[in-house]
VMD Tcl script that builds the backbone (N, CA, C; Angstrom):
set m [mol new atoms 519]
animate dup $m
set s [atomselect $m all]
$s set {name element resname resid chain x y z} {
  {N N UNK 1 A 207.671 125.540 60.651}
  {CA C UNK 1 A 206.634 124.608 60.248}
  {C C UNK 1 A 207.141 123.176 60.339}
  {N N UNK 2 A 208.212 122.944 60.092}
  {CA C UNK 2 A 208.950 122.024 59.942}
  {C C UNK 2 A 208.892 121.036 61.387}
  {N N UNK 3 A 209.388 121.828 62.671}
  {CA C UNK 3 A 209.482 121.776 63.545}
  {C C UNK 3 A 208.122 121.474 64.109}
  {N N UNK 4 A 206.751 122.036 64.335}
  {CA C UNK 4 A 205.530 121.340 64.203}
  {C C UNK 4 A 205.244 120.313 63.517}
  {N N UNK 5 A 205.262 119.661 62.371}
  {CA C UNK 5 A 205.104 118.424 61.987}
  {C C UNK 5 A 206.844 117.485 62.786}
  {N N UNK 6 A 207.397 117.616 62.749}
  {CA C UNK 6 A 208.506 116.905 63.331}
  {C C UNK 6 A 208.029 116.556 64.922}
  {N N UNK 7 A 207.416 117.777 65.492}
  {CA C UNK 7 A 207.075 117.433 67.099}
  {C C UNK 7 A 205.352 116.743 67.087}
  {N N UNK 8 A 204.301 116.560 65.886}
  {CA C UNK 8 A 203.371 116.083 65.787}
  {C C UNK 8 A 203.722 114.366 65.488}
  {N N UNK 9 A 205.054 114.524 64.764}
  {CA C UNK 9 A 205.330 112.817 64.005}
  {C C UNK 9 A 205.878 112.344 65.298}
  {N N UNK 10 A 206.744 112.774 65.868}
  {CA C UNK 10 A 207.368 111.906 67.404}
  {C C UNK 10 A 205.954 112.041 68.246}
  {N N UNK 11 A 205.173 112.981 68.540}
  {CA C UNK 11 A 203.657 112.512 69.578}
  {C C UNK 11 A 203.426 111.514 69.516}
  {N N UNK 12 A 202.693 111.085 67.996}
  {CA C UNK 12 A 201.789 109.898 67.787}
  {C C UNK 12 A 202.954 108.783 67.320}
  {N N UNK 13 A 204.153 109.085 67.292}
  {CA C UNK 13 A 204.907 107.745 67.503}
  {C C UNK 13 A 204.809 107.403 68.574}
  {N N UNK 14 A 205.255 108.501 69.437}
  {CA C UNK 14 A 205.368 107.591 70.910}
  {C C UNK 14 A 203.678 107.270 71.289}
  {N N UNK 15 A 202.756 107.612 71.321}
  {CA C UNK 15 A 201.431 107.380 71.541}
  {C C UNK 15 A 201.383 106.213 70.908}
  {N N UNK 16 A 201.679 105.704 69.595}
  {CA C UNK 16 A 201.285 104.535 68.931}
  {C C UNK 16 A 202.263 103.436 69.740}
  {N N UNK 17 A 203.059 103.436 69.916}
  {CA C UNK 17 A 204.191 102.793 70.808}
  {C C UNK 17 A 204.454 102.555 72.126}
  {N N UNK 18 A 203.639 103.463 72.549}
  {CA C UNK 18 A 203.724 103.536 74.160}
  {C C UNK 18 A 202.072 103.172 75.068}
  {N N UNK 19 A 201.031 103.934 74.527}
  {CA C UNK 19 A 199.822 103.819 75.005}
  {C C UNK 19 A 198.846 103.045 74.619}
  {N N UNK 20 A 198.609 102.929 73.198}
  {CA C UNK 20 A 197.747 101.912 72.307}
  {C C UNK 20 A 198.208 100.378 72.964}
  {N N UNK 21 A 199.398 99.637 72.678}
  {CA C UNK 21 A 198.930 98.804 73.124}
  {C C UNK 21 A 198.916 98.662 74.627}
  {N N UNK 22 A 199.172 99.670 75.020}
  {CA C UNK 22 A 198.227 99.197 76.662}
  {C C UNK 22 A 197.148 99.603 77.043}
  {N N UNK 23 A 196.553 100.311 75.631}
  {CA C UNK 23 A 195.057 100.742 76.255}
  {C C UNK 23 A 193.692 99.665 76.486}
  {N N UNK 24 A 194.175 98.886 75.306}
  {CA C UNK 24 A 193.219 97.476 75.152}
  {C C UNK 24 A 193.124 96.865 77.057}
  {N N UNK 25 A 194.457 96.698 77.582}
  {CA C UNK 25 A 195.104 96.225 78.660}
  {C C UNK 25 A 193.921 96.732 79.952}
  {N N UNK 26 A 194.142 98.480 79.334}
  {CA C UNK 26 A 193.785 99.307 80.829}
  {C C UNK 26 A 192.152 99.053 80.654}
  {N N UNK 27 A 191.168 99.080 79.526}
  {CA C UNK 27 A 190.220 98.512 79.495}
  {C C UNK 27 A 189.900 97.506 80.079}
  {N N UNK 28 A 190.135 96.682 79.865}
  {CA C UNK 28 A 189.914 95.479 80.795}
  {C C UNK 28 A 190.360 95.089 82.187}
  {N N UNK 29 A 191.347 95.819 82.294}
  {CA C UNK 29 A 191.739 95.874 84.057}
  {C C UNK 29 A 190.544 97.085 84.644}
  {N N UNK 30 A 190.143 98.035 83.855}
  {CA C UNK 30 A 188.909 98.595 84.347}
  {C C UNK 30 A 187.458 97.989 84.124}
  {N N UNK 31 A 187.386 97.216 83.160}
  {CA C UNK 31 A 186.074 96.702 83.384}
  {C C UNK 31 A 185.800 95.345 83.898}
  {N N UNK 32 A 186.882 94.659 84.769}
  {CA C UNK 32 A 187.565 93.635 85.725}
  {C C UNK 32 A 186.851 94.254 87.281}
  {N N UNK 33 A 187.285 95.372 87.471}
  {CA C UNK 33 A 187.375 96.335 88.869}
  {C C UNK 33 A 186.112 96.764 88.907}
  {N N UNK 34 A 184.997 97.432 87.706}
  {CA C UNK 34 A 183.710 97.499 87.947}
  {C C UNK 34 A 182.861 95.806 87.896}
  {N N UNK 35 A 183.585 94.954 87.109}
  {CA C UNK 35 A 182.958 93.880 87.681}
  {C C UNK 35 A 182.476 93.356 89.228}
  {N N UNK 36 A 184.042 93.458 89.661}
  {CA C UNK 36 A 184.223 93.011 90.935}
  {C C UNK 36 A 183.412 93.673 92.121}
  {N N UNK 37 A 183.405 95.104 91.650}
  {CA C UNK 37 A 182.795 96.178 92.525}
  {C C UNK 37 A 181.384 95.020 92.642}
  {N N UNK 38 A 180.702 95.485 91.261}
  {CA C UNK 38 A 179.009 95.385 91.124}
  {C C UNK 38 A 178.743 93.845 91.836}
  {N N UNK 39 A 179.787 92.738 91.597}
  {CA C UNK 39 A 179.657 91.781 91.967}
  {C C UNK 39 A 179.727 91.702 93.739}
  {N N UNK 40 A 180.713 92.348 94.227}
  {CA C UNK 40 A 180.671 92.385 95.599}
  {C C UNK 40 A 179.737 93.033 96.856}
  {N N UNK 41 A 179.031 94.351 95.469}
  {CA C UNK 41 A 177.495 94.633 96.050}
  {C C UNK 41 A 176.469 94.063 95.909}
  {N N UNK 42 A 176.477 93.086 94.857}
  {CA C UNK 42 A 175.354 92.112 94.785}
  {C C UNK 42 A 175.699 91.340 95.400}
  {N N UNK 43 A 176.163 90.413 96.088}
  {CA C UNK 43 A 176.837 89.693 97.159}
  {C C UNK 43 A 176.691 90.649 98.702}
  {N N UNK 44 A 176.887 91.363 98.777}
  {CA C UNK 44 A 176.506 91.965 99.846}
  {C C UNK 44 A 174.484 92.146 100.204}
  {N N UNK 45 A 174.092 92.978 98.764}
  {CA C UNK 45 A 172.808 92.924 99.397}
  {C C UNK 45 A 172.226 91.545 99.392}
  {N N UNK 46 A 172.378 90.344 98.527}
  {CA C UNK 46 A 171.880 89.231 98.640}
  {C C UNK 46 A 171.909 88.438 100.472}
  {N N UNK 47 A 173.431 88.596 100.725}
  {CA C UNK 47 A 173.547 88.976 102.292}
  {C C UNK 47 A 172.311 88.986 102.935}
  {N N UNK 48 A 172.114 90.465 102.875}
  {CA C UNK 48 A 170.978 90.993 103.562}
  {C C UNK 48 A 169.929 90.877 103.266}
  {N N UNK 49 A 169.267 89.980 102.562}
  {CA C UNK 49 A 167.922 90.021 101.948}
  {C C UNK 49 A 168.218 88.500 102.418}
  {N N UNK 50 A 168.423 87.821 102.693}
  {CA C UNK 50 A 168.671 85.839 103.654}
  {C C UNK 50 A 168.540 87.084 105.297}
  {N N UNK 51 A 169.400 87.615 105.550}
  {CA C UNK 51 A 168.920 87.454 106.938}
  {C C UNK 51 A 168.419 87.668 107.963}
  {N N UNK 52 A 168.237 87.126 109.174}
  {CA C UNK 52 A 167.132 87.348 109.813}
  {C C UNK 52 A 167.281 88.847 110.522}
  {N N UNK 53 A 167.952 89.540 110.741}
  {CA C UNK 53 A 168.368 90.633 111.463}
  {C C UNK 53 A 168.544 91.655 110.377}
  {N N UNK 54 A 168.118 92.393 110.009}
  {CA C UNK 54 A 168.376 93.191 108.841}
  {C C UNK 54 A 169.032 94.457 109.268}
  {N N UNK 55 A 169.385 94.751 110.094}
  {CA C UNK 55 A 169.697 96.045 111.000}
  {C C UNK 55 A 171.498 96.055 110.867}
  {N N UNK 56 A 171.573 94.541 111.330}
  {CA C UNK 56 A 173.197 94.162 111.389}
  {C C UNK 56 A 173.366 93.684 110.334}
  {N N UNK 57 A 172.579 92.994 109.616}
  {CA C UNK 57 A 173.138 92.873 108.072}
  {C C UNK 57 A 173.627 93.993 107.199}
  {N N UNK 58 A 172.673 94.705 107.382}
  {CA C UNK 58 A 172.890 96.345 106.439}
  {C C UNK 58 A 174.117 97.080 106.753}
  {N N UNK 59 A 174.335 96.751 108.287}
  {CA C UNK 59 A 175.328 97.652 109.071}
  {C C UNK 59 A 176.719 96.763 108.088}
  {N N UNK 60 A 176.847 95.209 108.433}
  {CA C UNK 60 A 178.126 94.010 107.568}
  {C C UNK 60 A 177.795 94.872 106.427}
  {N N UNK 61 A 176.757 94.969 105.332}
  {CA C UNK 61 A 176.613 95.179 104.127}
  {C C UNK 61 A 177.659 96.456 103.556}
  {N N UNK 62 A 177.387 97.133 104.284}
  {CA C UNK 62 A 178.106 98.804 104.663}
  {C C UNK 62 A 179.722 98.818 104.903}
  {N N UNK 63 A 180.072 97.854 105.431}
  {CA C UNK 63 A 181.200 97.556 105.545}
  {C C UNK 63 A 181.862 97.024 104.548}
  {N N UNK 64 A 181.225 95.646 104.454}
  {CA C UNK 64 A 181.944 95.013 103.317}
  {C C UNK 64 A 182.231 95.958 101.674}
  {N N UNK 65 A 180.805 96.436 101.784}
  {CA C UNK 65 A 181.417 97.165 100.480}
  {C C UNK 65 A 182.297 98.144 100.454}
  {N N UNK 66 A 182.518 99.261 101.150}
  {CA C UNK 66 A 183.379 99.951 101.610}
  {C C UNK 66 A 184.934 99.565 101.743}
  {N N UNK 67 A 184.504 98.874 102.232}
  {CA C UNK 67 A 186.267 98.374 102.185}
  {C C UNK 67 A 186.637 97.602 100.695}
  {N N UNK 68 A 185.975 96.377 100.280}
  {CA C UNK 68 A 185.632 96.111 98.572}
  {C C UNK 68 A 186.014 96.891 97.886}
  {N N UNK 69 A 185.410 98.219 97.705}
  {CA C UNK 69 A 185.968 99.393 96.548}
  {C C UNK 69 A 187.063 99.895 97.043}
  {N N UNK 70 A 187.319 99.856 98.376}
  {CA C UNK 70 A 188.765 100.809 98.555}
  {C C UNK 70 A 189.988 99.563 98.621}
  {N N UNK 71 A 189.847 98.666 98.138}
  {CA C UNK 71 A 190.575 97.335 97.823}
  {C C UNK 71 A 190.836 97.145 96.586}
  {N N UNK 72 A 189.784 97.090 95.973}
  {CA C UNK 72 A 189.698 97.057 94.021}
  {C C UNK 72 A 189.721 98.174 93.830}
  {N N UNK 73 A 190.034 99.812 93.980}
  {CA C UNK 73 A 190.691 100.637 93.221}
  {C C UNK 73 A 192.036 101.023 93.746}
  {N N UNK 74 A 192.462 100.534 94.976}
  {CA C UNK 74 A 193.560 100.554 95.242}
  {C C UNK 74 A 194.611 99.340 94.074}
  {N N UNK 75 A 193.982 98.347 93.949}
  {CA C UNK 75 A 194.620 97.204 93.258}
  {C C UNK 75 A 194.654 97.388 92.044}
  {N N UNK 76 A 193.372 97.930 91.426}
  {CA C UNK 76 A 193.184 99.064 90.162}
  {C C UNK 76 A 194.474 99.683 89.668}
  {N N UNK 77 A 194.329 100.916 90.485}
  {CA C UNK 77 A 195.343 102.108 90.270}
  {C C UNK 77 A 196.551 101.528 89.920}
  {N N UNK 78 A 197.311 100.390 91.249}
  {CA C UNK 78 A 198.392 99.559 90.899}
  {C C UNK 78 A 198.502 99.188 89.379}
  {N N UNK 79 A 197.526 98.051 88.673}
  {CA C UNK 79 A 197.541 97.406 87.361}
  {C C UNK 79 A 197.808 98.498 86.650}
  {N N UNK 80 A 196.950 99.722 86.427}
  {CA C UNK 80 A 197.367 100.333 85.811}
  {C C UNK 80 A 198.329 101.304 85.610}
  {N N UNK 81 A 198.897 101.398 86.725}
  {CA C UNK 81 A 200.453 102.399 86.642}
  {C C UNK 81 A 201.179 101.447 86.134}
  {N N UNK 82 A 201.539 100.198 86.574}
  {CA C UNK 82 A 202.333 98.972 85.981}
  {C C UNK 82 A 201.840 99.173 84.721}
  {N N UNK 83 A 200.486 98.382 84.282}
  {CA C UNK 83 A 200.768 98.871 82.825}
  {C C UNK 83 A 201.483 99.692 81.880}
  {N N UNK 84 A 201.355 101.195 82.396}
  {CA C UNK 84 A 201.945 102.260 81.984}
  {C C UNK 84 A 203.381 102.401 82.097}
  {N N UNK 85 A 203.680 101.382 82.695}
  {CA C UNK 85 A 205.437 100.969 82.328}
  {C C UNK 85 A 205.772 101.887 84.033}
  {N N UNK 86 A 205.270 102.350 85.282}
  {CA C UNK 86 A 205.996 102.632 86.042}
  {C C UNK 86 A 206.048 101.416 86.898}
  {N N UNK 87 A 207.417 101.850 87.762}
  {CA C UNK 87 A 207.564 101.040 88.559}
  {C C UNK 87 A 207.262 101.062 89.825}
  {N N UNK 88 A 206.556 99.516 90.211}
  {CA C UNK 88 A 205.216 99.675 91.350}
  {C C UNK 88 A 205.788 99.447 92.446}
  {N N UNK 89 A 207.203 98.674 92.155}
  {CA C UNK 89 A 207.677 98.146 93.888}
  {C C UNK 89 A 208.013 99.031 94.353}
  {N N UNK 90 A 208.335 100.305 94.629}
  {CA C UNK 90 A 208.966 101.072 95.431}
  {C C UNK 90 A 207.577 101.886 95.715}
  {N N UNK 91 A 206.453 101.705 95.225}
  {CA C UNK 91 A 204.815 102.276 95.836}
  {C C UNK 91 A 204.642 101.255 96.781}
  {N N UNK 92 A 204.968 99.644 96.533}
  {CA C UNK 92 A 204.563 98.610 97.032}
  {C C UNK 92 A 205.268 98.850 98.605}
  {N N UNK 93 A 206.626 99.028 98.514}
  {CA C UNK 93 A 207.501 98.864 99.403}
  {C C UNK 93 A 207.060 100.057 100.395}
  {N N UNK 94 A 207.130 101.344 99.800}
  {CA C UNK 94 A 206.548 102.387 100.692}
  {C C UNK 94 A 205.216 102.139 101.429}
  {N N UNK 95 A 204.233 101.765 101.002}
  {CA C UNK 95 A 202.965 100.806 101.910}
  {C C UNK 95 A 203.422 100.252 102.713}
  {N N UNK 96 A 203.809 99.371 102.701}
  {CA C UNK 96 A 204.390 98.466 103.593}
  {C C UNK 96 A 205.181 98.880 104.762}
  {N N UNK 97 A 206.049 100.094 104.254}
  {CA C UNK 97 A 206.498 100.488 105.658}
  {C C UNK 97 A 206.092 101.439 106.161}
  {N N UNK 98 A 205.038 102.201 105.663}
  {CA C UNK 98 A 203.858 103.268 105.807}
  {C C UNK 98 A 203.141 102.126 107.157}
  {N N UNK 99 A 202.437 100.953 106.100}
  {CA C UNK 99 A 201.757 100.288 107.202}
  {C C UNK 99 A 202.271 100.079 108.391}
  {N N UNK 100 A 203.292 99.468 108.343}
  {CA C UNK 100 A 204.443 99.497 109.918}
  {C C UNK 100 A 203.946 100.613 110.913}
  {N N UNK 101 A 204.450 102.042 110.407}
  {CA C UNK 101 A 204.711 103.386 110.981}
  {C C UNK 101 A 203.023 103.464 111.731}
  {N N UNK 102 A 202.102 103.157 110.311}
  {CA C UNK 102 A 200.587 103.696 110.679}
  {C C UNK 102 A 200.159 102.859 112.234}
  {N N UNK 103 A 200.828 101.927 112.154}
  {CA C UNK 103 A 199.395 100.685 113.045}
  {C C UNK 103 A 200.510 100.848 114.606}
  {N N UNK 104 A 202.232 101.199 114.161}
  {CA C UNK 104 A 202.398 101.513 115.342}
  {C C UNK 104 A 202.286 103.187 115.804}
  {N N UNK 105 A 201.793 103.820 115.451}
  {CA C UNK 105 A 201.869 105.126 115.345}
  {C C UNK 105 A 199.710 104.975 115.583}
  {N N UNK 106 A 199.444 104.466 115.457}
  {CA C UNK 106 A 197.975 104.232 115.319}
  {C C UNK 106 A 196.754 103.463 116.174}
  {N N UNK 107 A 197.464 103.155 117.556}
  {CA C UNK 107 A 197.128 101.963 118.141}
  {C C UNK 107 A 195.297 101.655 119.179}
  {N N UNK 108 A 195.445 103.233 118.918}
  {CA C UNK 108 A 194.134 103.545 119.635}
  {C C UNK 108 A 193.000 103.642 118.078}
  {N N UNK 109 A 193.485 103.650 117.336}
  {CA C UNK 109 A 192.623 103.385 115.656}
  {C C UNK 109 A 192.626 102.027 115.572}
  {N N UNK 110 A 193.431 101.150 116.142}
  {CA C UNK 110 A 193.472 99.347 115.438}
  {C C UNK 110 A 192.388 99.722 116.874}
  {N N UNK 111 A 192.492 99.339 117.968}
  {CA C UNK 111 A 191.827 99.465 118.975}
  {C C UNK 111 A 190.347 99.591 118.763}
  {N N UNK 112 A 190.044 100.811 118.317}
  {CA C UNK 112 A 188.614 101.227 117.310}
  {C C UNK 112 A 188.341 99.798 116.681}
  {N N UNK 113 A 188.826 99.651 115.920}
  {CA C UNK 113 A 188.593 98.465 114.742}
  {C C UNK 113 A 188.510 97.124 115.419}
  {N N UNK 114 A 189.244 96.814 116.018}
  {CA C UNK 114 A 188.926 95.838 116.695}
  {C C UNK 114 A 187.809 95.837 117.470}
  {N N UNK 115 A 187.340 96.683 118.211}
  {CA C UNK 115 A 186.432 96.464 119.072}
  {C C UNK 115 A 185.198 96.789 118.354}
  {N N UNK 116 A 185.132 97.771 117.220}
  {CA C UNK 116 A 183.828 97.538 116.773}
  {C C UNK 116 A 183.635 96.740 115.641}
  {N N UNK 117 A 185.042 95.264 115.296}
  {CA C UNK 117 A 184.328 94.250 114.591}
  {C C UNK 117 A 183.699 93.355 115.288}
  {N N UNK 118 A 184.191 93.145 116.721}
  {CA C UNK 118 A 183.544 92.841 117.798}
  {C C UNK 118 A 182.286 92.658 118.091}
  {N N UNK 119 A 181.710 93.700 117.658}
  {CA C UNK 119 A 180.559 94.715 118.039}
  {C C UNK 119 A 179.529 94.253 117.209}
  {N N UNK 120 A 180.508 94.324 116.038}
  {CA C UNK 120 A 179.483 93.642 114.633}
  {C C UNK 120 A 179.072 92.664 115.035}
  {N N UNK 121 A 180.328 91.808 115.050}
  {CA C UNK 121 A 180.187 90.066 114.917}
  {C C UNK 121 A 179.431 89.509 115.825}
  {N N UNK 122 A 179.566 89.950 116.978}
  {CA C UNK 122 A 178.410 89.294 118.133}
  {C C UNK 122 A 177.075 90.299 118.710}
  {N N UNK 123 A 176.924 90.919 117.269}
  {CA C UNK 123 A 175.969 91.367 117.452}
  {C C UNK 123 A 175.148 92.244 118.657}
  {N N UNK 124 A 176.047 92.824 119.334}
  {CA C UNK 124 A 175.507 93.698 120.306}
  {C C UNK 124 A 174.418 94.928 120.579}
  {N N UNK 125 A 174.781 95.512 119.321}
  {CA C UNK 125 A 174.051 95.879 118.913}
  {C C UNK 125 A 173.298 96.668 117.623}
  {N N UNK 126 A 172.316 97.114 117.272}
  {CA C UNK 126 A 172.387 97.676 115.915}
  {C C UNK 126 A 171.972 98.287 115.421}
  {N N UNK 127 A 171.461 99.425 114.475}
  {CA C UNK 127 A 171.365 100.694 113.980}
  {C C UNK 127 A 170.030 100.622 114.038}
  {N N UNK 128 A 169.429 101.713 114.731}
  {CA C UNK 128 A 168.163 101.446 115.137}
  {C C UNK 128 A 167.872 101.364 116.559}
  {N N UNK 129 A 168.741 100.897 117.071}
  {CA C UNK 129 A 168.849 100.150 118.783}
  {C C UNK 129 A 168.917 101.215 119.667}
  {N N UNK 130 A 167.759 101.141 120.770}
  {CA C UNK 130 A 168.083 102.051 121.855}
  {C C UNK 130 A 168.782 101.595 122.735}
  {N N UNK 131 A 170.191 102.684 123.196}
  {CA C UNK 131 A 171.231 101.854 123.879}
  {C C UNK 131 A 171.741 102.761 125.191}
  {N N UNK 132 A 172.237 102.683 125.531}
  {CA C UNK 132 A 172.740 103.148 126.959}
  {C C UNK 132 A 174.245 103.051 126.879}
  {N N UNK 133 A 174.895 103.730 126.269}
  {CA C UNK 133 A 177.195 103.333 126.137}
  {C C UNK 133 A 177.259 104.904 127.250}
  {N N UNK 134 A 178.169 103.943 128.175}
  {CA C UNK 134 A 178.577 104.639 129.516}
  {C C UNK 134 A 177.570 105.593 129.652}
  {N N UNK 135 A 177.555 107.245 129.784}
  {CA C UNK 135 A 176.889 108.241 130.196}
  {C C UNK 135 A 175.984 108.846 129.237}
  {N N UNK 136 A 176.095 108.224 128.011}
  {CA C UNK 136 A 175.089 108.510 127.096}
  {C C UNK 136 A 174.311 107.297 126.790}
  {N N UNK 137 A 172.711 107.875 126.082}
  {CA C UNK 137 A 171.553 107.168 125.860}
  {C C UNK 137 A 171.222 107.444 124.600}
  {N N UNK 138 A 170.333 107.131 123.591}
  {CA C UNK 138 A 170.564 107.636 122.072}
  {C C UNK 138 A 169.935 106.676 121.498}
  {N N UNK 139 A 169.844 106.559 120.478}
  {CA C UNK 139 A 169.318 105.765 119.208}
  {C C UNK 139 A 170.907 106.030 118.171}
  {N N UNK 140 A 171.094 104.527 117.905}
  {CA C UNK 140 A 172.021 104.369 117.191}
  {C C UNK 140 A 171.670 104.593 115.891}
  {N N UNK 141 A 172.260 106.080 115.022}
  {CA C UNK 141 A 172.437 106.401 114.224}
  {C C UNK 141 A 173.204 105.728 112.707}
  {N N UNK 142 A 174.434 105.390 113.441}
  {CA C UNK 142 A 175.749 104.737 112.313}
  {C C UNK 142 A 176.448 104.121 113.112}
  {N N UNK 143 A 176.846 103.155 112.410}
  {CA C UNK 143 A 178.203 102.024 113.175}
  {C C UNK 143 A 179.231 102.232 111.741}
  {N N UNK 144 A 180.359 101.838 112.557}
  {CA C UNK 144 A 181.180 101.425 111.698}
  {C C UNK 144 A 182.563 100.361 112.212}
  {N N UNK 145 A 183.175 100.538 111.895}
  {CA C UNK 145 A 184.320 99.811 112.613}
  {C C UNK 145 A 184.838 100.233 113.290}
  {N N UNK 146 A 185.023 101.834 113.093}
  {CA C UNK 146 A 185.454 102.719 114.152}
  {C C UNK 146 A 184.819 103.521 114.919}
  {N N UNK 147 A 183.901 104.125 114.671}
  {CA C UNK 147 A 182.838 104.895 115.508}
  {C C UNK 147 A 181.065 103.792 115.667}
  {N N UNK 148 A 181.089 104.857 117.113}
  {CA C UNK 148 A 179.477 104.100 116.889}
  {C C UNK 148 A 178.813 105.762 116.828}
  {N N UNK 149 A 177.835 105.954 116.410}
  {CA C UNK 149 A 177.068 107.506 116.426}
  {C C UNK 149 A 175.522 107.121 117.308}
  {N N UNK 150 A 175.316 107.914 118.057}
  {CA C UNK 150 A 173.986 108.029 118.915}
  {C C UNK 150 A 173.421 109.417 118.884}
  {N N UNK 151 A 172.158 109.527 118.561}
  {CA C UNK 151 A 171.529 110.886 118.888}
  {C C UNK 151 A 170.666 110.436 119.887}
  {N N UNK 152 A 170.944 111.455 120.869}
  {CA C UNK 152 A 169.822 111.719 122.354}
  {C C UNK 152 A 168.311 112.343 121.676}
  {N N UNK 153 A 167.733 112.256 122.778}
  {CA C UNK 153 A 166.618 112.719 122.381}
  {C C UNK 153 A 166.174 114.150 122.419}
  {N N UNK 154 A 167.094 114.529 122.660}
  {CA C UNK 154 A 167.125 116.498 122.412}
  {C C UNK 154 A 167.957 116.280 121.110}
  {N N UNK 155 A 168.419 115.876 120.360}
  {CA C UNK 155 A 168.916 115.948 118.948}
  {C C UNK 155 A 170.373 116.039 118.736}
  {N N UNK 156 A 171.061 115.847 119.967}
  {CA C UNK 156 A 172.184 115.966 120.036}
  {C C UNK 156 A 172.582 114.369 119.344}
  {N N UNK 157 A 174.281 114.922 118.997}
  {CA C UNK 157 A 174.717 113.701 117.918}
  {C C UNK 157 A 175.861 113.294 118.551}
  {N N UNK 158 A 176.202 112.303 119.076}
  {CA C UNK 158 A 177.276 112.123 120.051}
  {C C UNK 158 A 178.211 110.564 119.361}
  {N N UNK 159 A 179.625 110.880 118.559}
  {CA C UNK 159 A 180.288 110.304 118.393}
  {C C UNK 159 A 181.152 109.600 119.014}
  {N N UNK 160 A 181.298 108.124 119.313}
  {CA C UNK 160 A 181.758 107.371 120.220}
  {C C UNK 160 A 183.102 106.680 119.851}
  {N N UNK 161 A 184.418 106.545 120.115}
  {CA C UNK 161 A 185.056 105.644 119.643}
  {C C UNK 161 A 185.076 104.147 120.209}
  {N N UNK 162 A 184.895 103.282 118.846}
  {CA C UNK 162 A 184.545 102.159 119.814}
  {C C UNK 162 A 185.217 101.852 120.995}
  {N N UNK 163 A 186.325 101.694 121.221}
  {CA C UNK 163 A 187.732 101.365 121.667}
  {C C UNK 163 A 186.950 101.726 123.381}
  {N N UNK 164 A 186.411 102.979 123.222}
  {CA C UNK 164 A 185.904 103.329 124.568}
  {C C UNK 164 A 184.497 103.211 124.994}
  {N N UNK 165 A 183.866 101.878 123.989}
  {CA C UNK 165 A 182.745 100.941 124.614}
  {C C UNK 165 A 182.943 100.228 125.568}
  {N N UNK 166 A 182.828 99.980 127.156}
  {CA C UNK 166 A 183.381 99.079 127.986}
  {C C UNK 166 A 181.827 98.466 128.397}
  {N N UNK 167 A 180.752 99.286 128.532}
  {CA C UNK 167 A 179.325 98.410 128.866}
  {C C UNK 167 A 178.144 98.977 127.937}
  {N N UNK 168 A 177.550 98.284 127.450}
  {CA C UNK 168 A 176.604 98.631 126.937}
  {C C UNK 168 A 175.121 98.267 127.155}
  {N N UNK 169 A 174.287 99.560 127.562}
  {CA C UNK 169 A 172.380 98.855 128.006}
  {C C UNK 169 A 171.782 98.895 126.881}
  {N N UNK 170 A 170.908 97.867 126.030}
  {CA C UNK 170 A 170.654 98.056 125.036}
  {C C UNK 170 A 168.927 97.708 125.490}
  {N N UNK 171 A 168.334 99.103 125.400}
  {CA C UNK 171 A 167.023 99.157 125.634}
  {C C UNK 171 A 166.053 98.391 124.715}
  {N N UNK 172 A 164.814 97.312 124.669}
  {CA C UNK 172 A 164.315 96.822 124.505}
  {C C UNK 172 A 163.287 97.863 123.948}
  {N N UNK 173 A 162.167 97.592 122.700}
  {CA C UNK 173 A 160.871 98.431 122.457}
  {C C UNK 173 A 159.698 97.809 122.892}
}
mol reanalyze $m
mol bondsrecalc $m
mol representation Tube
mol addrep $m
């Protein structure tokens, strides 16, 4: 019995000592991160409700937030392991040379990305759009940074990497 209250009194010592005061902490580094979120989707659809193209706005809109949340809970997770007293540089450091390995190990993926911010930015074309990319014809389904998606008109769903957009016919209605 003894031994149960002895292993109940060290719990809530270390709990009172260790977690309490960083819980106040982790609160607010979490309701910081849903700020930022809600704020960066209201900023996004405001975006799209100004402009004149709503097709490619929605498509930016889609993006931006996407990447937004996988930014602020990545940065998240960080605050709060630090909080919790671990140590972040050797997570930090491993990224970093993760990133190295990925982008040279990855080059036909930056490739993707590049060419369909491209794609975005000068507006070529946009979700909704009847298009013509090399040997396929389709209605553009989804864009992203890395894929473009087209369904033909037999229902087929044909995934494109941007990287291997070289001409595009973008049919008029």
């Amino acid at each position: 019995m003894n031994n149960i209250f002895s292993f109940f009194s060290n719990f809530f010592e270390t709990l009172w000592t260790w977690i309490l005061p960083s819980f106040f902490k982790l609160i607010v580094i979490i309701f910081i991160a849903f700020f930022l979120k809600h704020f960066i989707n209201t900023a996004a659809y405001r975006f799209v409700k100004r402009a004149s193209n709503t097709k490619r706005a929605e498509t930016i809109r889609q993006i931006i937030t996407s990447t937004g949340q996988i930014v602020i809970v990545a940065i998240t997770i960080m605050m709060i392991l630090h909080e919790l007293g671990f140590d972040i540089r050797p997570i930090i450091a491993s990224a970093g040379i993760l990133g190295v390995a990925f982008s040279l190990g990855a080059q036909h993926l930056m490739k993707d990305v590049i060419n369909g911010f491209f794609i975005l930015f000068e507006d070529q074309f946009s979700i909704g759009d009847n298009v013509k990319i090399g040997d396929l014809t389709g209605i553009v389904e989804k864009m992203n940074l890395r894929t473009t998606t087209l369904k033909d008109v037999t229902g087929n769903v044909h995934i494109i990497p941007n990287s291997q957009i070289n001409q595009v016919t973008v049919f008029h209605k």
